[in-house]
Every structure is written in structure tokens, then in C-alpha cells.
N, CA, C, O and CB atoms as a CASP TS submission, in Angstrom:
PFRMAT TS
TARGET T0000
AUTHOR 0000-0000-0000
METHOD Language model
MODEL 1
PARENT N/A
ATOM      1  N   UNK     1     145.436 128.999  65.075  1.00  0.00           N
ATOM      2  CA  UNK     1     146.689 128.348  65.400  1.00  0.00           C
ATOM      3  C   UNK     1     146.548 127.476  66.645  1.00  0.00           C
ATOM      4  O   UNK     1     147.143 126.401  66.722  1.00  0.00           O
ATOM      5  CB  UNK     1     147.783 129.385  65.601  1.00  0.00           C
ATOM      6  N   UNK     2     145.925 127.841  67.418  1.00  0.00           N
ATOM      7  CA  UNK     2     146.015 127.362  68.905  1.00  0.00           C
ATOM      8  C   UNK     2     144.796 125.854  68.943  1.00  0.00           C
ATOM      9  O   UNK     2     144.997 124.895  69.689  1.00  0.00           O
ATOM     10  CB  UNK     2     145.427 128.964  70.149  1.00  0.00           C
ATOM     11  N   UNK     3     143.502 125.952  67.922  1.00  0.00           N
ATOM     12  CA  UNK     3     142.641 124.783  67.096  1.00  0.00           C
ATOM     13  C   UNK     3     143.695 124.286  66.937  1.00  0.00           C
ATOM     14  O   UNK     3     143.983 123.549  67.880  1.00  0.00           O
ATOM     15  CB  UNK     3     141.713 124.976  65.745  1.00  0.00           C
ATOM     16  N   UNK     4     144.611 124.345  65.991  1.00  0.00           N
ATOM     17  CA  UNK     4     145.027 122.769  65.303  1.00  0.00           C
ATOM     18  C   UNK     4     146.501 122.495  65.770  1.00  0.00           C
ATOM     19  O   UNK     4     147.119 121.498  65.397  1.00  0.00           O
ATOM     20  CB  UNK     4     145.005 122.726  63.372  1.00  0.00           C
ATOM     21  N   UNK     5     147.174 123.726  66.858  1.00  0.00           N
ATOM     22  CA  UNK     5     147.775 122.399  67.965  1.00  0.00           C
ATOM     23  C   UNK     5     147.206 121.675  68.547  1.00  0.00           C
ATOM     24  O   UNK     5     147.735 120.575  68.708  1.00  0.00           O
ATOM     25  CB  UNK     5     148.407 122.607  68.973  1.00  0.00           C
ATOM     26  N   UNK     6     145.833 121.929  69.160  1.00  0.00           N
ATOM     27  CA  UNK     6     145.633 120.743  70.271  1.00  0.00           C
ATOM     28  C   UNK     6     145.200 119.675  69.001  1.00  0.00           C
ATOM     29  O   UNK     6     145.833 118.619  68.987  1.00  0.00           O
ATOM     30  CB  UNK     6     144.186 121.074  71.763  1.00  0.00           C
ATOM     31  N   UNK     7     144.310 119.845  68.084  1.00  0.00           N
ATOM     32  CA  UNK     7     143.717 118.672  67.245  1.00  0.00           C
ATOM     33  C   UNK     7     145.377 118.046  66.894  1.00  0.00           C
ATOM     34  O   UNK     7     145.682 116.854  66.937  1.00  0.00           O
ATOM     35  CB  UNK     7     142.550 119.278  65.607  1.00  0.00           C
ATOM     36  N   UNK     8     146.209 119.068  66.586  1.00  0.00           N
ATOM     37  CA  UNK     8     147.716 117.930  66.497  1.00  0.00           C
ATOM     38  C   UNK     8     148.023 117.055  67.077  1.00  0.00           C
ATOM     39  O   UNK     8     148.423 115.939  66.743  1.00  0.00           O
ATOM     40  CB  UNK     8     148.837 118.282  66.698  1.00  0.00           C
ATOM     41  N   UNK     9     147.743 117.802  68.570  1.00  0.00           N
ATOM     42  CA  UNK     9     148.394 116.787  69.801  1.00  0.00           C
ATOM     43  C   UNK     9     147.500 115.725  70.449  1.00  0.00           C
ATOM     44  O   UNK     9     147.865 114.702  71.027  1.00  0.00           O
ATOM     45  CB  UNK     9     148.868 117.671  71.082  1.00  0.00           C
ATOM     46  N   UNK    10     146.276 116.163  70.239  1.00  0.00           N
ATOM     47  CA  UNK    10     145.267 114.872  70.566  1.00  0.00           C
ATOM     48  C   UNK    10     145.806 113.626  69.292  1.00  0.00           C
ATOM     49  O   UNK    10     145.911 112.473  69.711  1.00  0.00           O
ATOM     50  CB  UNK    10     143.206 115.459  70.303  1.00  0.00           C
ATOM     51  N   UNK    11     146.011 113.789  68.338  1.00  0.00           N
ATOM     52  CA  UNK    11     145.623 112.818  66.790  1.00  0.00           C
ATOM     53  C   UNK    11     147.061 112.371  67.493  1.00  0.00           C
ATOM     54  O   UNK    11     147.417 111.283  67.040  1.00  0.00           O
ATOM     55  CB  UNK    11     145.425 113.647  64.616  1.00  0.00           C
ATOM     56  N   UNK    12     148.409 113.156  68.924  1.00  0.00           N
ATOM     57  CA  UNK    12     149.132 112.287  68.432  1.00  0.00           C
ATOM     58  C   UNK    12     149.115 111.220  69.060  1.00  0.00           C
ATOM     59  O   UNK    12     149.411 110.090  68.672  1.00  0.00           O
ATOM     60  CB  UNK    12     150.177 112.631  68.271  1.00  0.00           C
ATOM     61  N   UNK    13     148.515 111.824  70.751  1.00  0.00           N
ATOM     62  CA  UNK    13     148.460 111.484  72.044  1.00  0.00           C
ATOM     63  C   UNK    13     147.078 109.759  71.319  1.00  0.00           C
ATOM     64  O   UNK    13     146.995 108.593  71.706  1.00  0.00           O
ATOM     65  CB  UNK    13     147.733 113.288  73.389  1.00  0.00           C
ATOM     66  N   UNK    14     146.517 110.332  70.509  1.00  0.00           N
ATOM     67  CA  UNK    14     145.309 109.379  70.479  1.00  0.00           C
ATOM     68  C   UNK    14     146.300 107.994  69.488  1.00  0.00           C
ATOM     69  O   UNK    14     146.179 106.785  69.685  1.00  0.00           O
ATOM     70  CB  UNK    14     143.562 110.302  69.472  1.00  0.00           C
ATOM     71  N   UNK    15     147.030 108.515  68.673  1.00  0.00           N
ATOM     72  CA  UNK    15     147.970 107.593  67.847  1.00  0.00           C
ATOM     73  C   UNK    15     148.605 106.482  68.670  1.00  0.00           C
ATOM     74  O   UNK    15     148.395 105.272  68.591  1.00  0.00           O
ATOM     75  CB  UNK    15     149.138 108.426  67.200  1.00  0.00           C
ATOM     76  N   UNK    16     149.735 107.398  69.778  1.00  0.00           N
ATOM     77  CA  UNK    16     150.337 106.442  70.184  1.00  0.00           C
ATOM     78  C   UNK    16     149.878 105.907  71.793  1.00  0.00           C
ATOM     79  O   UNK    16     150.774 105.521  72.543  1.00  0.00           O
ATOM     80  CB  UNK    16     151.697 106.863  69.990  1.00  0.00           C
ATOM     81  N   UNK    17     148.870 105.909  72.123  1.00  0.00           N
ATOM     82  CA  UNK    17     148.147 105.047  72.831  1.00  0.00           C
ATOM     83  C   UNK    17     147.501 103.826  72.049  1.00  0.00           C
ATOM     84  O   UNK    17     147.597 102.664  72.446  1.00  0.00           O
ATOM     85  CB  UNK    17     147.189 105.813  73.467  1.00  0.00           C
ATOM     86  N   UNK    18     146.551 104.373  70.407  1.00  0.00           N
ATOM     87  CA  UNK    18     145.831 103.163  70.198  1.00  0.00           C
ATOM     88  C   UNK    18     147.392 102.015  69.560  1.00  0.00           C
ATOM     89  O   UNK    18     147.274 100.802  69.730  1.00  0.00           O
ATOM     90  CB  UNK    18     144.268 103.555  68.844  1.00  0.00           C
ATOM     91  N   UNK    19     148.652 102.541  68.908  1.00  0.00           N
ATOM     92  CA  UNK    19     149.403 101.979  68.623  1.00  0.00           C
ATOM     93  C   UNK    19     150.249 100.754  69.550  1.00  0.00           C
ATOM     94  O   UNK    19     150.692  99.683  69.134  1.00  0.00           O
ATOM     95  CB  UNK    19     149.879 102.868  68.220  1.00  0.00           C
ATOM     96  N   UNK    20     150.301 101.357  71.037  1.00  0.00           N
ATOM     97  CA  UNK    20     150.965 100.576  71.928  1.00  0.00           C
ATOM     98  C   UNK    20     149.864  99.701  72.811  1.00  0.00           C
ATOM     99  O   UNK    20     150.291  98.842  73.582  1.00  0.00           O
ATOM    100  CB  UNK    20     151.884 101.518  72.796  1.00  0.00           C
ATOM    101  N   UNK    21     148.667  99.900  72.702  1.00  0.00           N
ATOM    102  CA  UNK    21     147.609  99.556  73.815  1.00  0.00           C
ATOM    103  C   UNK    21     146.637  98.987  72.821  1.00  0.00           C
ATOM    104  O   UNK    21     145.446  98.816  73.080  1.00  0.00           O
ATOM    105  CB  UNK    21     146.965 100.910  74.830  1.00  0.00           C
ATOM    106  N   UNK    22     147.046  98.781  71.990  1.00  0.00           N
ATOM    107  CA  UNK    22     146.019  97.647  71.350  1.00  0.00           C
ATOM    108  C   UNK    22     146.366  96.246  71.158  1.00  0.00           C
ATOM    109  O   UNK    22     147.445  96.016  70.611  1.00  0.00           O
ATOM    110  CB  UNK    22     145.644  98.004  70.024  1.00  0.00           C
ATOM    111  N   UNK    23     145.840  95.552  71.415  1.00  0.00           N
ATOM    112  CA  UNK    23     146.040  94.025  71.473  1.00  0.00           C
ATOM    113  C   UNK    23     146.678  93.346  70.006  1.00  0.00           C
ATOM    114  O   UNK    23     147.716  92.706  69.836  1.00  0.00           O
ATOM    115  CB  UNK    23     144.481  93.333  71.811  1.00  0.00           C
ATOM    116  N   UNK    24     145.665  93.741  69.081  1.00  0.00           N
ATOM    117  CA  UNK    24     145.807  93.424  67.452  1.00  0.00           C
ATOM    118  C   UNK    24     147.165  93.710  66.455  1.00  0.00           C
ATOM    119  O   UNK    24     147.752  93.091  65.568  1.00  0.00           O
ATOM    120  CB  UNK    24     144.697  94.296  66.792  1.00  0.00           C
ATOM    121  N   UNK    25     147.276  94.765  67.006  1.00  0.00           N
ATOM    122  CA  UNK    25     148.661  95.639  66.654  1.00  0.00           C
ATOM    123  C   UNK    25     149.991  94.877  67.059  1.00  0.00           C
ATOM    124  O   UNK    25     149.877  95.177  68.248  1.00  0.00           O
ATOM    125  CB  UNK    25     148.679  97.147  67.525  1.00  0.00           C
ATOM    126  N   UNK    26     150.824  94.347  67.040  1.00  0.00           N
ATOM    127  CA  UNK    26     151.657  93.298  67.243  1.00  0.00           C
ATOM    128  C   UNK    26     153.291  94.185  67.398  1.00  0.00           C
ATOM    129  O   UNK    26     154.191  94.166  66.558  1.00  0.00           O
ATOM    130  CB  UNK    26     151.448  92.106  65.844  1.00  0.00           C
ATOM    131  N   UNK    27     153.295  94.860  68.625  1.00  0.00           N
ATOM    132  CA  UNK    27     154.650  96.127  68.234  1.00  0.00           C
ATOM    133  C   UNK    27     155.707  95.364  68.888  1.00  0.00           C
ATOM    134  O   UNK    27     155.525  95.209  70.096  1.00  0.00           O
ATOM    135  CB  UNK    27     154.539  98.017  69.041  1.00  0.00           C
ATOM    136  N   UNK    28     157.045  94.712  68.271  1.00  0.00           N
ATOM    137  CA  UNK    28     158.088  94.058  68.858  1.00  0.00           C
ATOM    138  C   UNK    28     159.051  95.381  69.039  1.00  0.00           C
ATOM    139  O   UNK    28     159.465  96.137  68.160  1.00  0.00           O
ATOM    140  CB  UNK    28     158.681  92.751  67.924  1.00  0.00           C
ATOM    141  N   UNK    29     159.326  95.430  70.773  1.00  0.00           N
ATOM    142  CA  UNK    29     160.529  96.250  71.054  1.00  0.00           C
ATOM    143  C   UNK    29     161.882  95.359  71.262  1.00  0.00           C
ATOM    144  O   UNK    29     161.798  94.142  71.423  1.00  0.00           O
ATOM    145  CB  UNK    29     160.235  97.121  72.374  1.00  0.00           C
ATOM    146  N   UNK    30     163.112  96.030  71.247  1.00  0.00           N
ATOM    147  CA  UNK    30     164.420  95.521  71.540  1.00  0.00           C
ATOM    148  C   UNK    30     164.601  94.806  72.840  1.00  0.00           C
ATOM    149  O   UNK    30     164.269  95.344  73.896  1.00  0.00           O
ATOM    150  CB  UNK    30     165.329  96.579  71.495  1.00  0.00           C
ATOM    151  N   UNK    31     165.082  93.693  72.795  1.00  0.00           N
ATOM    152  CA  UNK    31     165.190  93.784  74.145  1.00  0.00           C
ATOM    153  C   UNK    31     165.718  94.642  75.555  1.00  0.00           C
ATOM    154  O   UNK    31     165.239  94.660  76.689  1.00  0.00           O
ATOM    155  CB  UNK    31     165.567  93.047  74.123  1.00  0.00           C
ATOM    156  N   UNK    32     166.791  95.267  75.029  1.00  0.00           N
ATOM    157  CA  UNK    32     167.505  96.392  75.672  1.00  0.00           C
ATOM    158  C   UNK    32     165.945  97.178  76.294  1.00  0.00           C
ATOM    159  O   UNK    32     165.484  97.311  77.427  1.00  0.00           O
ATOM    160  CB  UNK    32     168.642  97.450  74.351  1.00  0.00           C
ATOM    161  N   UNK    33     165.490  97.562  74.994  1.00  0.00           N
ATOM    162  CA  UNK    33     163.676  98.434  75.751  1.00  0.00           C
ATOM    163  C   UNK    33     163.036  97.991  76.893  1.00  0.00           C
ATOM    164  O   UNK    33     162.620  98.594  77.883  1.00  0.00           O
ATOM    165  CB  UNK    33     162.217  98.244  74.769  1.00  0.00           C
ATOM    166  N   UNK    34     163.032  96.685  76.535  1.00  0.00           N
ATOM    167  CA  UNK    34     161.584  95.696  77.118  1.00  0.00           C
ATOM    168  C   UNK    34     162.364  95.653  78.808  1.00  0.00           C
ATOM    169  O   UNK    34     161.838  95.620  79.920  1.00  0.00           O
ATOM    170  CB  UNK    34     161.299  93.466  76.050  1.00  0.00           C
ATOM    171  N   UNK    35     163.740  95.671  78.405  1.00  0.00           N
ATOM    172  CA  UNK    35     164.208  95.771  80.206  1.00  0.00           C
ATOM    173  C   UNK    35     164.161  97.183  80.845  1.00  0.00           C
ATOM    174  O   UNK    35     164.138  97.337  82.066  1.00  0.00           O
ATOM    175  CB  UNK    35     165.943  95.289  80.496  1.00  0.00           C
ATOM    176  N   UNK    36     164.149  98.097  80.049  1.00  0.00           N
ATOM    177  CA  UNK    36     163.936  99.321  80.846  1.00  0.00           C
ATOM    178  C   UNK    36     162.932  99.929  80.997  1.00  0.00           C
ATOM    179  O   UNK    36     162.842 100.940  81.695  1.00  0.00           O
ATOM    180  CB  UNK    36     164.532 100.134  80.577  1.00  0.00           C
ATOM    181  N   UNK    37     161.784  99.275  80.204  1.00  0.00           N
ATOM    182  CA  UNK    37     160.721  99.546  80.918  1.00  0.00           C
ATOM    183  C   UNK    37     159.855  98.337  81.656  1.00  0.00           C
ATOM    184  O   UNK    37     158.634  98.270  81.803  1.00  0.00           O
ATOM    185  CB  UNK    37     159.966 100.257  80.038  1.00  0.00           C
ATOM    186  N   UNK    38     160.892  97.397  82.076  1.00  0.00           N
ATOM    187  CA  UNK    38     160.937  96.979  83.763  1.00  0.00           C
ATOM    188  C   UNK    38     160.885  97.735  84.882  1.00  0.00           C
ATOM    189  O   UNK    38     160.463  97.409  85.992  1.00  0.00           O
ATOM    190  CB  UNK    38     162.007  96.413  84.109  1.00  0.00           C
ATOM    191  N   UNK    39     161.455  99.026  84.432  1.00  0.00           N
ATOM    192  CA  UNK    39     161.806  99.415  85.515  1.00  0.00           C
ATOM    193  C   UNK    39     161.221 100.781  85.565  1.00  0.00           C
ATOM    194  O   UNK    39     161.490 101.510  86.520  1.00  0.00           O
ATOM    195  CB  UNK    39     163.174  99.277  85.691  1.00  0.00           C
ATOM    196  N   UNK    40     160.403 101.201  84.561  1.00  0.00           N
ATOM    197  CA  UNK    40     159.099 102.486  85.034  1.00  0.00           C
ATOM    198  C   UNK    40     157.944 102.553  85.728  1.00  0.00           C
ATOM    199  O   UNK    40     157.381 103.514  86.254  1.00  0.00           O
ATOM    200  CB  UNK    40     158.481 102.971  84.114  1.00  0.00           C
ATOM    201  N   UNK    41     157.634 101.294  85.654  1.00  0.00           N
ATOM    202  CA  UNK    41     156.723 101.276  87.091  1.00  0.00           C
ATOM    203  C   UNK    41     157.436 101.868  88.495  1.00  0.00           C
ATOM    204  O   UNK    41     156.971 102.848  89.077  1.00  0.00           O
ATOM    205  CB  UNK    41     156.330  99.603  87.454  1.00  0.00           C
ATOM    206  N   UNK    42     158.349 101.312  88.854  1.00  0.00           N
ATOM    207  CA  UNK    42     158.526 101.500  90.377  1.00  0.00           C
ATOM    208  C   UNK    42     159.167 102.985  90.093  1.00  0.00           C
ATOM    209  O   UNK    42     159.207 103.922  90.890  1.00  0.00           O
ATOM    210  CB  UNK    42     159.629 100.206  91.313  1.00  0.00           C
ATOM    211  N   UNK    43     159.611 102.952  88.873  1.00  0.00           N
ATOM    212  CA  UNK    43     160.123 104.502  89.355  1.00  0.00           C
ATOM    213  C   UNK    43     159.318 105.761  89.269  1.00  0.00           C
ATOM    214  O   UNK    43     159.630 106.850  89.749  1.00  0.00           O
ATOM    215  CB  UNK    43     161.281 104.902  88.572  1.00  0.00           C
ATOM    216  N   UNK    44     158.131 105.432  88.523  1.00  0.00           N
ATOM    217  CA  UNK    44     157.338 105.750  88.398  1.00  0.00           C
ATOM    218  C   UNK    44     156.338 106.248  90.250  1.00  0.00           C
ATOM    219  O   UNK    44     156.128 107.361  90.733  1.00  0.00           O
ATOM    220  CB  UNK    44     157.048 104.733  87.370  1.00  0.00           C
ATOM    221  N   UNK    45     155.999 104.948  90.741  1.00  0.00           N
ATOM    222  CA  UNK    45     155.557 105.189  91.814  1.00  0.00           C
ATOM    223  C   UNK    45     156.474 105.923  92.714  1.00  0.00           C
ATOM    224  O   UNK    45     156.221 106.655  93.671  1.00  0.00           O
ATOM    225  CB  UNK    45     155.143 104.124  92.254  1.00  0.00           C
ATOM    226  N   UNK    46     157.527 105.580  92.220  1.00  0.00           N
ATOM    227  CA  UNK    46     158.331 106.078  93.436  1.00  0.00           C
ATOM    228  C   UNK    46     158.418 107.869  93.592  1.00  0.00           C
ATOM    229  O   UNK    46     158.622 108.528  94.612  1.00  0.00           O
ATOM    230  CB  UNK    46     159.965 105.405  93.229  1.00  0.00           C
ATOM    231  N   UNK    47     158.198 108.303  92.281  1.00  0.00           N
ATOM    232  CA  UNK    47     158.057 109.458  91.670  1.00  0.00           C
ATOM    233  C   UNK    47     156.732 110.507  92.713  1.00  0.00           C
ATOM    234  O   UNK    47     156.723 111.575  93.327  1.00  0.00           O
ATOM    235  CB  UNK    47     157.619 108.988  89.953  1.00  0.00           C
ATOM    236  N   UNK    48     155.608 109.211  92.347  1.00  0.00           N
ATOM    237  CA  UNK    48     154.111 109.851  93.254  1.00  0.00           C
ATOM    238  C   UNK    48     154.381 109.701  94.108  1.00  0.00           C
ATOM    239  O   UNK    48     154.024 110.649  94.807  1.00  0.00           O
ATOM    240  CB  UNK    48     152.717 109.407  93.276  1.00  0.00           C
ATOM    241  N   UNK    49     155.012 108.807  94.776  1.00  0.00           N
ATOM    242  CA  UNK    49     154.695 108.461  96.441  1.00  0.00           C
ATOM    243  C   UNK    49     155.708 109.378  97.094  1.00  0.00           C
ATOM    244  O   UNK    49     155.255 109.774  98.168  1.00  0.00           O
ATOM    245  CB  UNK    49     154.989 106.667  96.998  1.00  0.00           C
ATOM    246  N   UNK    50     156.788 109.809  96.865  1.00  0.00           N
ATOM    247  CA  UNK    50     158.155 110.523  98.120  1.00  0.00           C
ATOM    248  C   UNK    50     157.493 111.925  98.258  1.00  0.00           C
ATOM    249  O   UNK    50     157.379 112.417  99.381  1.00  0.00           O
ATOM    250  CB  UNK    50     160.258 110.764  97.365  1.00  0.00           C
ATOM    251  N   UNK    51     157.083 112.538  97.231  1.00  0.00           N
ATOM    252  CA  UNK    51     157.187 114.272  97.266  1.00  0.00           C
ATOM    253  C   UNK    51     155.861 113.963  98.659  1.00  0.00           C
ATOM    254  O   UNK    51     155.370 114.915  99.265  1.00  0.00           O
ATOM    255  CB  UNK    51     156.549 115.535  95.212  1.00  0.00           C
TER
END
């Protein structure tokens, strides 16, 4: 059981990286999306950097 969660979660983790991070792959988000993730970077850092 504990084999073919991780092989689950790698095949999904490995999915939606090659899906969003490949050049070839052509993924159109909403615009509503494309502005909010404007804004995960900084919140992102902002996340690492305060604690």
C-alpha cells in the first residue's frame, strides 16, 4: 500500500510539473488565474523571508 502511494504521487507530482513547465505543451489559463498568480511570487517570498 505505502509502494503505490508514493509511485501515485510521484506519476502525479511528475504529471503536473511536465504539464505546466513544458514549453511544447501550450496550457491557456483564465485571465482572472494569470492575475493571481501575479501575485505568488511575492507572497510566496514573503512567506520564506518574515518567520
Amino acid at each position: 500500500m505505502s509502494w503505490l502511494m508514493i509511485l501515485g504521487l510521484a506519476a502525479i507530482v511528475f504529471f503536473n510539473r511536465y504539464y505546466f513547465l513544458e514549453p511544447s505543451v501550450k496550457v491557456k489559463l483564465p485571465i482572472l488565474m494569470n492575475k493571481m498568480l501575479n501575485y505568488s511570487a511575492p507572497c510566496l517570498l514573503t512567506a520564506i523571508c518574515i518567520p
